[in-house]
C-alpha positions in Angstrom: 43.5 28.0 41.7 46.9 29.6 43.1 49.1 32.3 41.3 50.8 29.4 39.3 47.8 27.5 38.1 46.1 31.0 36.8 49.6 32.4 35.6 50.6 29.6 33.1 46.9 29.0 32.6 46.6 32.3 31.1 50.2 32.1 29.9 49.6 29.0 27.3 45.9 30.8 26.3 48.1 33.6 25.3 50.0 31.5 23.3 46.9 29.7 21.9 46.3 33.2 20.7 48.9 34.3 19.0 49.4 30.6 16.8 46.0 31.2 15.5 46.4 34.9 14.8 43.5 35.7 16.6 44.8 37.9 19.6 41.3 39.2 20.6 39.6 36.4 21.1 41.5 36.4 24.2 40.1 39.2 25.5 36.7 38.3 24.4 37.2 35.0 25.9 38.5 36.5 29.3 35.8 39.4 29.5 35.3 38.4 33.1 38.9 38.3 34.3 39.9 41.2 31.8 36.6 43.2 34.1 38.3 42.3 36.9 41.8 43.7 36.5 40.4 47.0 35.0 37.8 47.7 37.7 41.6 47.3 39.9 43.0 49.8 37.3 40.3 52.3 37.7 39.7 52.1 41.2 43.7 52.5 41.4 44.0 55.7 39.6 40.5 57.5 41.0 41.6 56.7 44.1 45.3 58.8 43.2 43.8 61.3 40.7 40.9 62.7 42.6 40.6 60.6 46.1 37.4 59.3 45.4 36.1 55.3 44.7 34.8 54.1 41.6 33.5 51.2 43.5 32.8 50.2 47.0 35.7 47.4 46.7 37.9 46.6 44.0 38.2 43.9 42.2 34.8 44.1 40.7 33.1 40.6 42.6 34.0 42.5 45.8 32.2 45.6 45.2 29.2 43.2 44.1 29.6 41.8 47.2 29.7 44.8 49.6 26.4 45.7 47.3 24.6 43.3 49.3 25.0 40.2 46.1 25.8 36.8 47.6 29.3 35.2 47.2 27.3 32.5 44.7 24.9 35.4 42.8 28.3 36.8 41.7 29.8 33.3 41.1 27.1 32.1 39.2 26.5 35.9 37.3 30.5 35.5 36.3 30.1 32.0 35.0 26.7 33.0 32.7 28.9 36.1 31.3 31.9 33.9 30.6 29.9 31.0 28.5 28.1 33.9 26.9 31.6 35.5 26.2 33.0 32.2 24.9 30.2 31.4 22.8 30.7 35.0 21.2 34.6 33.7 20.8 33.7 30.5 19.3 31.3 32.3 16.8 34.7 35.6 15.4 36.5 31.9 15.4 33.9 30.9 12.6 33.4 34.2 10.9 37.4 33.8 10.4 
């Protein structure tokens, strides 16, 4: 999926959101892709702040993979957390 699909993807899931009032379920839902713009974020400002790496590569499936993981252990690691992460969703949609 290109810049467009992922960026009105996330775009109406946002929306979603915010008509059911239930803003963090959209983080909880997005653990993986929330992961993966943070391990950016931190490997940004170590890298400014003290000129040392967090992790080998940033975003975080990279550094999984310069740990030796294969392109489909991370793919199929990311896909367990997310059903995990949106059955945890589905279940604060219930206790709401």
């Amino acid at each position: 999926m290109g810049d467009v699909g992922s960026l009105s993807l996330g775009g109406v899931l946002g929306i979603i959101a915010l008509f059911i009032k239930h803003e963090l379920l959209l983080v909880i839902v997005g653990a993986v892709y929330v992961s993966e713009a943070f391990s950016v974020v931190v490997q940004v400002f170590s890298y400014k702040l003290f000129k040392k790496r967090v992790f080998k590569m940033a975003p975080l499936h990279h550094h999984f993979e310069k740990s030796g993981w294969k392109e489909t252990q991370v793919v199929f690691r990311f896909y367990i957390i997310g059903i995990i992460t949106a059955l945890i969703g589905i279940a604060t949609l219930k206790i709401r």
